[in-house]
N, CA, C and O atoms as a Tinker XYZ file with bonds, in Angstrom:
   436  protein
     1  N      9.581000  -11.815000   12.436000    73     2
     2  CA     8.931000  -12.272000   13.640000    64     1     3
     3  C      9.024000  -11.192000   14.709000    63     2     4     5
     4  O      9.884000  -10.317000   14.612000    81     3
     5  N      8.275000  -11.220000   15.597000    73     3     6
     6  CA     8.113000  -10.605000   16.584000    64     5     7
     7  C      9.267000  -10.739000   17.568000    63     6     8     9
     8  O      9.781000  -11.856000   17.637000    81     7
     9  N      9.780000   -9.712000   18.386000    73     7    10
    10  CA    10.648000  -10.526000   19.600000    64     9    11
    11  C      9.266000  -10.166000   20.794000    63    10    12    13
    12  O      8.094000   -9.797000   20.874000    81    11
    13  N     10.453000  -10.598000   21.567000    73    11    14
    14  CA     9.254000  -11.112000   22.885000    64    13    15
    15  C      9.355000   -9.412000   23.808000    63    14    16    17
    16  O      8.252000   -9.232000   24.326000    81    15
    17  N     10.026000   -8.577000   24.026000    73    15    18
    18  CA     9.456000   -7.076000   23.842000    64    17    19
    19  C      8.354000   -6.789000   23.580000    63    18    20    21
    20  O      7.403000   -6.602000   24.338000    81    19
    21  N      8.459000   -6.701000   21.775000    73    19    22
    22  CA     6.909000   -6.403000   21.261000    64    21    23
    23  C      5.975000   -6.967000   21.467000    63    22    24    25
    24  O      4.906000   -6.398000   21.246000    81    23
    25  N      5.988000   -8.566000   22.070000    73    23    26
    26  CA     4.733000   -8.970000   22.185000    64    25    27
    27  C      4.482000   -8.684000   23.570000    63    26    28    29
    28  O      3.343000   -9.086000   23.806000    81    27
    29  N      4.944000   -8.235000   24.491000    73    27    30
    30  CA     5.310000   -8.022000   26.140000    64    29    31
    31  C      4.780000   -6.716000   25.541000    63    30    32    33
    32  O      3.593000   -6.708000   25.867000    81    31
    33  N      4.946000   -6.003000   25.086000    73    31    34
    34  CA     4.447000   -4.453000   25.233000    64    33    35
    35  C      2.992000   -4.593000   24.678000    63    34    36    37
    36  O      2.102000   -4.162000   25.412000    81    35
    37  N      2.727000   -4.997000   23.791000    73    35    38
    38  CA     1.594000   -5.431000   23.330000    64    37    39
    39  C      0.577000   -6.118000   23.980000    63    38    40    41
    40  O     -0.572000   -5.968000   23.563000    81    39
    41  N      0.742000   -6.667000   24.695000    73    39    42
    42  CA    -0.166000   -7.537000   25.864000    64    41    43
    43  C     -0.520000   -6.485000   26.565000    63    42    44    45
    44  O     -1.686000   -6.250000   26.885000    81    43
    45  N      0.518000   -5.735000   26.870000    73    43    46
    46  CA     0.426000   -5.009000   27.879000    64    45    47
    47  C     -0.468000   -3.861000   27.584000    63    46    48    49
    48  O     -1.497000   -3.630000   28.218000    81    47
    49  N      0.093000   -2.964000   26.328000    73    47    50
    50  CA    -0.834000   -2.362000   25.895000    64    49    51
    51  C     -2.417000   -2.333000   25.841000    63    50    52    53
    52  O     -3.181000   -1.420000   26.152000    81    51
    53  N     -2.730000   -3.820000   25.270000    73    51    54
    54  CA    -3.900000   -4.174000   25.419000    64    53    55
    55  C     -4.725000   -5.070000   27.119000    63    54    56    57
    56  O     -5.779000   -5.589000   27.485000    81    55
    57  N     -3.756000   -4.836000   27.481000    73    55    58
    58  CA    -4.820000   -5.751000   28.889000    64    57    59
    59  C     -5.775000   -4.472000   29.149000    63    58    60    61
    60  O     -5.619000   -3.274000   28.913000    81    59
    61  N     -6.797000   -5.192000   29.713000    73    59    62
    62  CA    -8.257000   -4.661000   29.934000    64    61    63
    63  C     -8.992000   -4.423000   29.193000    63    62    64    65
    64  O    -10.136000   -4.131000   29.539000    81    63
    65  N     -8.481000   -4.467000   27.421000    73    63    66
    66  CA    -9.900000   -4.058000   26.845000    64    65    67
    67  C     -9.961000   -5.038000   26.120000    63    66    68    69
    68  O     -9.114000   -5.903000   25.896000    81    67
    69  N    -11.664000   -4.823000   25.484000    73    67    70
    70  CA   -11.962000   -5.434000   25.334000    64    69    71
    71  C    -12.040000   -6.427000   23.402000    63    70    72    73
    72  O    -12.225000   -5.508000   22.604000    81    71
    73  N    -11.989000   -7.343000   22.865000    73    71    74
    74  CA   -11.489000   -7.762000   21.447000    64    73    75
    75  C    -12.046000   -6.594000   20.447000    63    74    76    77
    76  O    -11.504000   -6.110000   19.452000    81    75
    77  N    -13.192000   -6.331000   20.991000    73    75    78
    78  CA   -13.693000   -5.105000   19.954000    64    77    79
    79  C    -12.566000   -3.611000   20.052000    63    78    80    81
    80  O    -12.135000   -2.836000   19.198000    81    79
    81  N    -12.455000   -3.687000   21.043000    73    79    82
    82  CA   -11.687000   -2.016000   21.296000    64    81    83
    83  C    -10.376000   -2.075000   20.786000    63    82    84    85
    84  O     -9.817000   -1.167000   20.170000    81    83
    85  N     -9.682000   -3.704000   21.199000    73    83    86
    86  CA    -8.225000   -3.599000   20.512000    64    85    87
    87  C     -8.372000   -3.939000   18.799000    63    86    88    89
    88  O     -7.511000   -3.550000   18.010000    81    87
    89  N     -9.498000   -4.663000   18.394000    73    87    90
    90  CA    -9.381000   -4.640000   16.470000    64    89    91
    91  C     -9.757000   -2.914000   16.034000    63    90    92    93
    92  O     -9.605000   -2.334000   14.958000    81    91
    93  N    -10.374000   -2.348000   17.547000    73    91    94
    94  CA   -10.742000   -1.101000   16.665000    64    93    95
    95  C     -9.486000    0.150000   16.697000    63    94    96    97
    96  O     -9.285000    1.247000   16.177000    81    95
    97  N     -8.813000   -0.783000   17.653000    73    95    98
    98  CA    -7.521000    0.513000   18.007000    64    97    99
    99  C     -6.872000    0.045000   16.725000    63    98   100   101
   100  O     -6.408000    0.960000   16.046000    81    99
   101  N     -6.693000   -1.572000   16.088000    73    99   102
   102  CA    -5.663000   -1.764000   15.188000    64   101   103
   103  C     -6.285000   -1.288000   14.061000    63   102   104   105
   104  O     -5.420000   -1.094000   13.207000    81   103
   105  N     -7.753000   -0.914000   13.520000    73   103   106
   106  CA    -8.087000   -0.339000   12.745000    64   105   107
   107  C     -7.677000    1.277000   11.996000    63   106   108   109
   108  O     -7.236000    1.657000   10.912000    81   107
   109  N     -7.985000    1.723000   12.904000    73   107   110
   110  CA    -7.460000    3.089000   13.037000    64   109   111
   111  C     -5.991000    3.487000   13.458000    63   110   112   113
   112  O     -5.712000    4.580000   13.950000    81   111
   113  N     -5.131000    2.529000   13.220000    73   111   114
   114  CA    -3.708000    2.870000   13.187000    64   113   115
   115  C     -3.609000    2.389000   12.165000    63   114   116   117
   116  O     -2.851000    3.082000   11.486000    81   115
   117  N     -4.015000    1.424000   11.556000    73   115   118
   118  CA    -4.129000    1.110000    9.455000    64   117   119
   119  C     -4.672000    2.314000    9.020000    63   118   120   121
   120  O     -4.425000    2.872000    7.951000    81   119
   121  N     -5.213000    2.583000    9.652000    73   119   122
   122  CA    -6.376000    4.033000    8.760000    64   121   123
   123  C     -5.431000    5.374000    8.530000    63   122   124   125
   124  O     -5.231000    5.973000    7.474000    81   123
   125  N     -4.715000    5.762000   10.361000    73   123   126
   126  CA    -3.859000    6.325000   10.513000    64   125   127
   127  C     -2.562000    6.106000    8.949000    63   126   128   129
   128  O     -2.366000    6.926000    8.052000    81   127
   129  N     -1.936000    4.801000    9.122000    73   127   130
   130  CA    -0.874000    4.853000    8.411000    64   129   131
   131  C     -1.047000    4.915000    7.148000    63   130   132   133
   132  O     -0.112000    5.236000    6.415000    81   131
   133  N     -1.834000    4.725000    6.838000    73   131   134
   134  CA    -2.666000    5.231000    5.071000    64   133   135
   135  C     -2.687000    6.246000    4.944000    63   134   136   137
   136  O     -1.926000    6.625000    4.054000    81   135
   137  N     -3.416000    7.252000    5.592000    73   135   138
   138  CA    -3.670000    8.817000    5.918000    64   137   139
   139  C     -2.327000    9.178000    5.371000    63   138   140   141
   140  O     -2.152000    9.716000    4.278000    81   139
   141  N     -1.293000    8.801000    6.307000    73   139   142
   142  CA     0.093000    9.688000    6.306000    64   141   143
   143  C      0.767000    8.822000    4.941000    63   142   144   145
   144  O      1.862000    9.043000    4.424000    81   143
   145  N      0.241000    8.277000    4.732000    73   143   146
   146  CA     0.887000    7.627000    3.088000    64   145   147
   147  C      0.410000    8.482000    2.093000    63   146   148   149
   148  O      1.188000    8.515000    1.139000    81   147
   149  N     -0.706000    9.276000    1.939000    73   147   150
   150  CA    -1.423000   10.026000    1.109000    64   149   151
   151  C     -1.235000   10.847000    1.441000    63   150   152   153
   152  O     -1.199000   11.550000    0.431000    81   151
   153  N     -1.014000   11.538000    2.379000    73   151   154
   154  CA    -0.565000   12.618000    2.863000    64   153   155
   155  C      0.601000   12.856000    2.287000    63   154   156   157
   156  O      0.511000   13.768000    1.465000    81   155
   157  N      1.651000   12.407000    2.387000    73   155   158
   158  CA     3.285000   12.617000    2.048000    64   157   159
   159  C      3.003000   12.560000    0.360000    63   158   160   161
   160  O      3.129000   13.616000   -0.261000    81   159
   161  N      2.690000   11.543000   -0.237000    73   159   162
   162  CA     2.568000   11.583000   -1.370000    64   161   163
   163  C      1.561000   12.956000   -2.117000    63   162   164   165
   164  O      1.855000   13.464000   -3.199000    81   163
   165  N      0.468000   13.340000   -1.346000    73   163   166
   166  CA     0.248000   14.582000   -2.072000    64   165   167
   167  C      1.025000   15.917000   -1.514000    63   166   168   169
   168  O      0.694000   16.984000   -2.032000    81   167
   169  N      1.901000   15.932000   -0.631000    73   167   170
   170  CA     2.664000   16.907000   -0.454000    64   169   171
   171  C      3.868000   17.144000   -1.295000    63   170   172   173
   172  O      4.510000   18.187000   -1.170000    81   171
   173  N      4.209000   16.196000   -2.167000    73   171   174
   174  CA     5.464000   15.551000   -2.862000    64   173   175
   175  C      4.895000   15.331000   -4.066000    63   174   176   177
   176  O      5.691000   14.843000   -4.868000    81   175
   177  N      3.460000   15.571000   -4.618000    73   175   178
   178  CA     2.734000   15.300000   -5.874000    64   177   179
   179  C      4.093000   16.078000   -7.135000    63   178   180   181
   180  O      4.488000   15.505000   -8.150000    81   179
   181  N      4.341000   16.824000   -6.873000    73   179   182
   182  CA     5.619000   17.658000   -7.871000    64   181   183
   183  C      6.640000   16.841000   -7.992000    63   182   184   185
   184  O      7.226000   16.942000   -9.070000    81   183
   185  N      7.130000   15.923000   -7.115000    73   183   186
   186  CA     8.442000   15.191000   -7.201000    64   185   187
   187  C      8.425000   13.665000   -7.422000    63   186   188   189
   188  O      8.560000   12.894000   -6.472000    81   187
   189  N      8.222000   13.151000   -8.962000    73   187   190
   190  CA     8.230000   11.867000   -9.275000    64   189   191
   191  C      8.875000   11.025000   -8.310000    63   190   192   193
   192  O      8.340000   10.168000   -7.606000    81   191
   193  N     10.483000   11.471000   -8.369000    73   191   194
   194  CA    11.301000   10.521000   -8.143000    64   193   195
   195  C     10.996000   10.089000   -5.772000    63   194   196   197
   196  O     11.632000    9.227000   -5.166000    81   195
   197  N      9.999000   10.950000   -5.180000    73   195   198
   198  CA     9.377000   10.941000   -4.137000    64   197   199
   199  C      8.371000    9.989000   -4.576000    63   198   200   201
   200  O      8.474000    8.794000   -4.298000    81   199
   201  N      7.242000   10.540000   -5.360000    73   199   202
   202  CA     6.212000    9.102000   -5.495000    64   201   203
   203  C      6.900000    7.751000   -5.858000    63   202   204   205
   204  O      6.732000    6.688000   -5.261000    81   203
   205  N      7.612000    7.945000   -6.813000    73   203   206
   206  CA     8.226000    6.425000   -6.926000    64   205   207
   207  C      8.606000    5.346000   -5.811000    63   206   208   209
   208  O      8.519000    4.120000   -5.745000    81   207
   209  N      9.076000    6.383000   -4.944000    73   207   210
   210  CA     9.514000    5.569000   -3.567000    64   209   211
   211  C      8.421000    5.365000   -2.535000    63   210   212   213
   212  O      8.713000    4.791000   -1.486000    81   211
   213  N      7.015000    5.848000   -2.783000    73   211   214
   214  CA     6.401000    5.509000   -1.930000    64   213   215
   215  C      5.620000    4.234000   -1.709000    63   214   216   217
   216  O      5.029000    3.869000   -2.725000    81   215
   217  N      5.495000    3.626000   -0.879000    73   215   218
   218  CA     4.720000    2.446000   -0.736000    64   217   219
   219  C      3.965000    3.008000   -1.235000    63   218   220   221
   220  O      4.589000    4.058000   -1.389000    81   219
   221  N      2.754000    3.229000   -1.783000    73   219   222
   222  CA     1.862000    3.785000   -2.423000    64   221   223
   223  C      1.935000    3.150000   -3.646000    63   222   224   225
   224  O      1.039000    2.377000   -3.986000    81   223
   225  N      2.965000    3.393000   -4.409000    73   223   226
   226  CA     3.445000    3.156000   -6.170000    64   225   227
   227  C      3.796000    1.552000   -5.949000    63   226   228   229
   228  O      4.324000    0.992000   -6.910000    81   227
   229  N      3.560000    0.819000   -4.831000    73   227   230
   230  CA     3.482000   -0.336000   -5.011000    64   229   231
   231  C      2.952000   -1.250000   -4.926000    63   230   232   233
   232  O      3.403000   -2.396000   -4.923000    81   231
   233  N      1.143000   -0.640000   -4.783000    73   231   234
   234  CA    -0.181000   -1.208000   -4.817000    64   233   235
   235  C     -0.240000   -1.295000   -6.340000    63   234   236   237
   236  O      0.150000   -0.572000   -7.256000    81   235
   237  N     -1.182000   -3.019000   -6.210000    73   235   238
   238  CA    -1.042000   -3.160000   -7.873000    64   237   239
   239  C     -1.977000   -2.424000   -9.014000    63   238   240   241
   240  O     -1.938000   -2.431000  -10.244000    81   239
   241  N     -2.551000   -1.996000   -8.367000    73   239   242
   242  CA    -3.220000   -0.912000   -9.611000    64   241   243
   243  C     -2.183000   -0.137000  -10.022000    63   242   244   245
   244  O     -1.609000   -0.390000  -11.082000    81   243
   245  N     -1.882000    0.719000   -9.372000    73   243   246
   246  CA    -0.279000    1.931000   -9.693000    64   245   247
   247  C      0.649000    1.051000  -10.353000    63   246   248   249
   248  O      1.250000    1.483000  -11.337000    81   247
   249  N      0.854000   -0.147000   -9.941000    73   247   250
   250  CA     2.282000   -1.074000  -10.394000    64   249   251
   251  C      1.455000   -1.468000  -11.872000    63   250   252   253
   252  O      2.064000   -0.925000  -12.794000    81   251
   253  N      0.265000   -2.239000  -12.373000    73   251   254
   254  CA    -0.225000   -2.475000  -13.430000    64   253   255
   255  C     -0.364000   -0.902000  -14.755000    63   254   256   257
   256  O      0.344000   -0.972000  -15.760000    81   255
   257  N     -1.086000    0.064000  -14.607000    73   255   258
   258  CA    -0.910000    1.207000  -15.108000    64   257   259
   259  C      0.400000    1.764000  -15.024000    63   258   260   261
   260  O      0.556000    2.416000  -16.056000    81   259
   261  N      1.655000    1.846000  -14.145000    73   259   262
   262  CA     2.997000    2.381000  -15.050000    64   261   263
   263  C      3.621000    1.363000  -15.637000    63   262   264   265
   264  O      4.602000    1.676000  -16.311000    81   263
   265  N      3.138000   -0.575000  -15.538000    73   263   266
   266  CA     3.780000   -1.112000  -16.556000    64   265   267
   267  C      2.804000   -0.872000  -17.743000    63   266   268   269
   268  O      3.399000   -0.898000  -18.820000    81   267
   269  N      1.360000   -0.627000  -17.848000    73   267   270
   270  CA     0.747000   -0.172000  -19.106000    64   269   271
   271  C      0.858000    0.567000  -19.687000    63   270   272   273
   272  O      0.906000    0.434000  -20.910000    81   271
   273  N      0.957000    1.788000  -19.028000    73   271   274
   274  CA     0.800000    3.063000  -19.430000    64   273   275
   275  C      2.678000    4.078000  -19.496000    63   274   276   277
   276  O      2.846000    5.149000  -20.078000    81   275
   277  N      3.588000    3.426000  -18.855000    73   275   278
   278  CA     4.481000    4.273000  -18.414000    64   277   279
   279  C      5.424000    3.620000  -18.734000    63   278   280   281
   280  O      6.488000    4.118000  -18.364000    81   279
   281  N      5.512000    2.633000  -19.313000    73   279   282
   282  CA     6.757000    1.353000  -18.991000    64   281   283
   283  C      8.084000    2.009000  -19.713000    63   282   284   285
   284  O      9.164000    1.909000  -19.130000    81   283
   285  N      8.032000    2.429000  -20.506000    73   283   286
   286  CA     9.476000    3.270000  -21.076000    64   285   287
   287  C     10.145000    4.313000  -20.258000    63   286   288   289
   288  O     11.361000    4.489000  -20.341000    81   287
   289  N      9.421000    4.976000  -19.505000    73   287   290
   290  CA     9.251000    5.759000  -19.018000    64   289   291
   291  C     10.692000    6.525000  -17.726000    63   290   292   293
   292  O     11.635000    5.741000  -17.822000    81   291
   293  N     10.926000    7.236000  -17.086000    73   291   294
   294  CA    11.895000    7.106000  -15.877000    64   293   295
   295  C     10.831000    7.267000  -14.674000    63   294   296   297
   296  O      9.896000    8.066000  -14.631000    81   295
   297  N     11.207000    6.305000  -13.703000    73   295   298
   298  CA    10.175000    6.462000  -12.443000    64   297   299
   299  C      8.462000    6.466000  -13.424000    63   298   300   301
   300  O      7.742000    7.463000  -13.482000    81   299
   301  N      8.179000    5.289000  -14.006000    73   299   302
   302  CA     7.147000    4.913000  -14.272000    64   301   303
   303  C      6.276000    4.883000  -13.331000    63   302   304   305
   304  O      5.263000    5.551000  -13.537000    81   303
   305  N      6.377000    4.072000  -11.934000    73   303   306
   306  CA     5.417000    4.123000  -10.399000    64   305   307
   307  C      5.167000    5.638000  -10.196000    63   306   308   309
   308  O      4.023000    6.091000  -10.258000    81   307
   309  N      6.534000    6.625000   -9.888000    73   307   310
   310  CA     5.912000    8.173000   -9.790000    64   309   311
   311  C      4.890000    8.411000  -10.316000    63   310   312   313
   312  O      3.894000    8.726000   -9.665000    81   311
   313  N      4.909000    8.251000  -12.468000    73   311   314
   314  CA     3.920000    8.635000  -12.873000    64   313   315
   315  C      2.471000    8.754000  -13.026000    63   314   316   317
   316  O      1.665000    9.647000  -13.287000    81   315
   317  N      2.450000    7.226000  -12.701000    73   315   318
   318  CA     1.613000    6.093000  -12.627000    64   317   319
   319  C      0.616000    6.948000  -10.989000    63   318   320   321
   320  O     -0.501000    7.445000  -10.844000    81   319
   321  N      1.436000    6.782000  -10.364000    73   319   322
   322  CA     0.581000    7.458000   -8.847000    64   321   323
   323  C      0.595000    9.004000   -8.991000    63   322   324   325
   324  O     -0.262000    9.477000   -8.244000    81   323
   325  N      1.048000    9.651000   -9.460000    73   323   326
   326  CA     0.847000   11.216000   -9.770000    64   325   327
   327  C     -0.334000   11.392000  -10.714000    63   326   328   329
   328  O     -1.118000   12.327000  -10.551000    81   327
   329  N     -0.501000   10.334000  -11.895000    73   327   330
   330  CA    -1.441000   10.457000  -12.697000    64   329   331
   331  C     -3.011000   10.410000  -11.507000    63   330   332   333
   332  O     -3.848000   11.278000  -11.258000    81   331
   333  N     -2.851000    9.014000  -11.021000    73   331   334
   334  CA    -4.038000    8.717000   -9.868000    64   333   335
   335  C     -4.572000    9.627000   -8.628000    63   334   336   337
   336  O     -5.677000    9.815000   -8.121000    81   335
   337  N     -3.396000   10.051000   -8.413000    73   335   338
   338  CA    -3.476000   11.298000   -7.341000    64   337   339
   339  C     -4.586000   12.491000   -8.226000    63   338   340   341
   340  O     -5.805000   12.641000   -8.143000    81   339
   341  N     -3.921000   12.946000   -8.760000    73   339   342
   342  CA    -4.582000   13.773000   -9.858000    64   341   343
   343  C     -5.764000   13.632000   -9.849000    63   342   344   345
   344  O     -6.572000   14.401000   -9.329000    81   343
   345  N     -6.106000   12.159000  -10.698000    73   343   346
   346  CA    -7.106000   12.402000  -10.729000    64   345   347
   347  C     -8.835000   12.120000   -9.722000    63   346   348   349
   348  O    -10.051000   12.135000   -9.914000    81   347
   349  N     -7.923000   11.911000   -8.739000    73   347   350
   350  CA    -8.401000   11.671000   -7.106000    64   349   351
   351  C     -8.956000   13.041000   -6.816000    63   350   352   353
   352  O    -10.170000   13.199000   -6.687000    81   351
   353  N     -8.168000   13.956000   -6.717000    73   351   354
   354  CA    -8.391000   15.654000   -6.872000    64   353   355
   355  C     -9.080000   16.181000   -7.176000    63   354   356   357
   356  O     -9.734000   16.989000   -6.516000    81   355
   357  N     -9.234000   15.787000   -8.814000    73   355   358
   358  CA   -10.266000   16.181000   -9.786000    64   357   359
   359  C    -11.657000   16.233000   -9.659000    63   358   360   361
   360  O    -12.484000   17.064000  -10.036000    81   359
   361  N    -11.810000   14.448000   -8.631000    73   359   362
   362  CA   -12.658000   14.097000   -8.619000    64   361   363
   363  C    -13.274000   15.055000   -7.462000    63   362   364   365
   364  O    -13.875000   16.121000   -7.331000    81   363
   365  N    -12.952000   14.415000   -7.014000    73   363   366
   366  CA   -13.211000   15.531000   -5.136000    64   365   367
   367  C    -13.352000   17.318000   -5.663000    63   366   368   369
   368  O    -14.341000   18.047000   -5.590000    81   367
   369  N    -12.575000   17.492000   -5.958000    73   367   370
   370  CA   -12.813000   19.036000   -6.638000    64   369   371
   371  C    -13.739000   19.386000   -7.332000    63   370   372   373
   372  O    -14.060000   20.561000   -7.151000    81   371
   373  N    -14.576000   18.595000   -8.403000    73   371   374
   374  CA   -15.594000   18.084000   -8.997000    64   373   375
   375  C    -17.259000   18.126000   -8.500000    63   374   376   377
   376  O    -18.291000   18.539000   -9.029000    81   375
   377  N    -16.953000   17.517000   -7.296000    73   375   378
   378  CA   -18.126000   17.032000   -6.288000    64   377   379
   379  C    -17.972000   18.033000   -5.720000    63   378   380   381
   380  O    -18.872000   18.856000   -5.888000    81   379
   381  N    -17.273000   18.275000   -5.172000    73   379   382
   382  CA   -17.629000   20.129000   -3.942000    64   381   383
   383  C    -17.430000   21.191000   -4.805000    63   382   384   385
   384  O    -17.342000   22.312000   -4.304000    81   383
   385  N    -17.331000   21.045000   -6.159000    73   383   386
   386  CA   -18.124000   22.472000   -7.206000    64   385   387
   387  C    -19.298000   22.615000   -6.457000    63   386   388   389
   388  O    -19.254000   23.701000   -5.878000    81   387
   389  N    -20.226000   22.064000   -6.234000    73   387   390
   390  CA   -21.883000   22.557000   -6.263000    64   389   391
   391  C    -22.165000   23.028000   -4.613000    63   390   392   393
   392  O    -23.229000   23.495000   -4.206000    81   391
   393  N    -20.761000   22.746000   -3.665000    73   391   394
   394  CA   -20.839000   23.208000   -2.898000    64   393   395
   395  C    -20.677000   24.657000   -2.408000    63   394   396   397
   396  O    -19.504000   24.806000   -2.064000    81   395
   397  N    -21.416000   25.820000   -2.234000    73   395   398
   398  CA   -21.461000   27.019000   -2.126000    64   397   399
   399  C    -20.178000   27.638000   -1.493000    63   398   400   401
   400  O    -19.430000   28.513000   -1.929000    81   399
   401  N    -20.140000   26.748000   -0.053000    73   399   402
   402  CA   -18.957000   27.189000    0.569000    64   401   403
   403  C    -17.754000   26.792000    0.503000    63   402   404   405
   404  O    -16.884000   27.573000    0.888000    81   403
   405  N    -17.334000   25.339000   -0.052000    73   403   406
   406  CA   -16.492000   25.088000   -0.398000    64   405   407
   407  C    -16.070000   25.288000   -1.797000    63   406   408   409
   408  O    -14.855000   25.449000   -1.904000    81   407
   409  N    -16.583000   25.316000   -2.643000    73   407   410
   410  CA   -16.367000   25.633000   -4.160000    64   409   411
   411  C    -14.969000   26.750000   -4.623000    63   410   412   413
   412  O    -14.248000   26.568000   -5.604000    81   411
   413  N    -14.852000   27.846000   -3.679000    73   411   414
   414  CA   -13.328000   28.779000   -3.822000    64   413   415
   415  C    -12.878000   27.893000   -2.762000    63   414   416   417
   416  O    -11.842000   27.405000   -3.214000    81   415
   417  N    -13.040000   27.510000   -1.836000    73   415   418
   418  CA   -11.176000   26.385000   -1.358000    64   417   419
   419  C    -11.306000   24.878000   -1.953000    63   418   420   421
   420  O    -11.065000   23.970000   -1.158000    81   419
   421  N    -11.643000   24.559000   -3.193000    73   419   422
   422  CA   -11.228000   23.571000   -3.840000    64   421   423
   423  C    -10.991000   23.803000   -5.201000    63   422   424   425
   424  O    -10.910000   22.952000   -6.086000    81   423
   425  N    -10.903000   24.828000   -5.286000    73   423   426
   426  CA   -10.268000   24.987000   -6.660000    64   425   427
   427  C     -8.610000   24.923000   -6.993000    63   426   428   429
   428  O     -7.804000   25.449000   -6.225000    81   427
   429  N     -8.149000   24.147000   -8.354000    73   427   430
   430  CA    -6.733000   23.938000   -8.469000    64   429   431
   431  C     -5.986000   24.966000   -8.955000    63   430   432   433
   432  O     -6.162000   25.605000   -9.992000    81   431
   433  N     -4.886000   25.108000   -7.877000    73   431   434
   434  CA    -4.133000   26.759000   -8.398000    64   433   435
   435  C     -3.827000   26.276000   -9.669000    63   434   436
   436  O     -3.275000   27.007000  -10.491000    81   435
């Protein structure tokens, strides 16, 4: 639950604007905190036992594929989201081949 602080700062935060501006501020701080979830996790793509711990490896697609695919496994979630990451990369790397100027800065060392 909330204490009465956060909801006191929060009011506050939001007085004057308007329902559209504050769902769009809470939008883009979801958007924000995703960003930096994918972010950390592809900076850490080398270190299983890092993906494992990320909220990330505990969306159920990632959680369904390392119990399918990984389940014996150590840090099955790492793998499971390192595999996806990957091939997130691939994809994107893939699609800006045909791009002239981007085509040498998306290539995988």
């Amino acid at each position: 639950m909330y204490s009465s602080n956060t909801l006191a700062m929060t009011t506050t935060l939001n007085r004057g604007k308007t329902e559209g501006q504050v769902v769009r501020d809470k939008d883009t701080a979801a958007l924000d905190m995703w960003q930096q979830r994918v972010d950390h996790a592809l900076k850490n793509l080398g270190d299983r036992s890092v993906l494992n711990r990320s909220s990330l490896a505990r969306l159920a697609y990632i959680d369904e594929l390392a119990e399918n695919k990984y389940k014996g496994h150590i840090l099955p979630r790492g793998l499971a989201l390192h595999e996806i990451l990957i091939k997130c990369i691939t994809k994107i790397s893939t699609e800006l081949s045909n791009e002239p100027n981007l085509a040498r800065a998306c290539k995988l060392p």
